[in-house]
C-alpha positions, 0 to 999 in steps of 0.5 A: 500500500502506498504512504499516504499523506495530508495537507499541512504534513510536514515531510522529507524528500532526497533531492540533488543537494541532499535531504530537503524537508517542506510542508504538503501544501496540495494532495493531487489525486488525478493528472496535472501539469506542473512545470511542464510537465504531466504527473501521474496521480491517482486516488490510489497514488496521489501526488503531492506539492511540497513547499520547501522550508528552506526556500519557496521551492514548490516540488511535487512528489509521490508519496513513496519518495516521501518521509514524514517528519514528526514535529517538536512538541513545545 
């Protein structure tokens, strides 16, 4: 079964320059074009837009490249 995640999770991704984590901001749930390009996402594979903490990068993802980050209670 794939991983599924929400909007508003706080998750982790590899990426060229290393570990990148960001903040699900879209959950797609059929085919859109994201610069450019066509994903592919389902009910069953969702894709989802990640909105880098570090920058205001918007990356999409499948959820099996995805890790979810448990944040800090203060």
């Amino acid at each position: 079964m794939a991983k599924s995640f929400q909007t508003g999770d706080h998750v982790s991704w590899n990426s060229e320059a290393g570990r990148v984590s960001g903040t699900i901001i879209k959950v797609h749930t059929a085919d859109f074009i994201y610069k450019g390009y066509i994903h592919h996402a389902t009910k069953e594979e969702p894709q989802y837009e990640i909105k880098s903490d570090k920058s205001d990068h918007i990356a999409a993802h499948k959820g099996s490249a995805l890790r979810k980050i448990k944040t800090a209670k203060h």
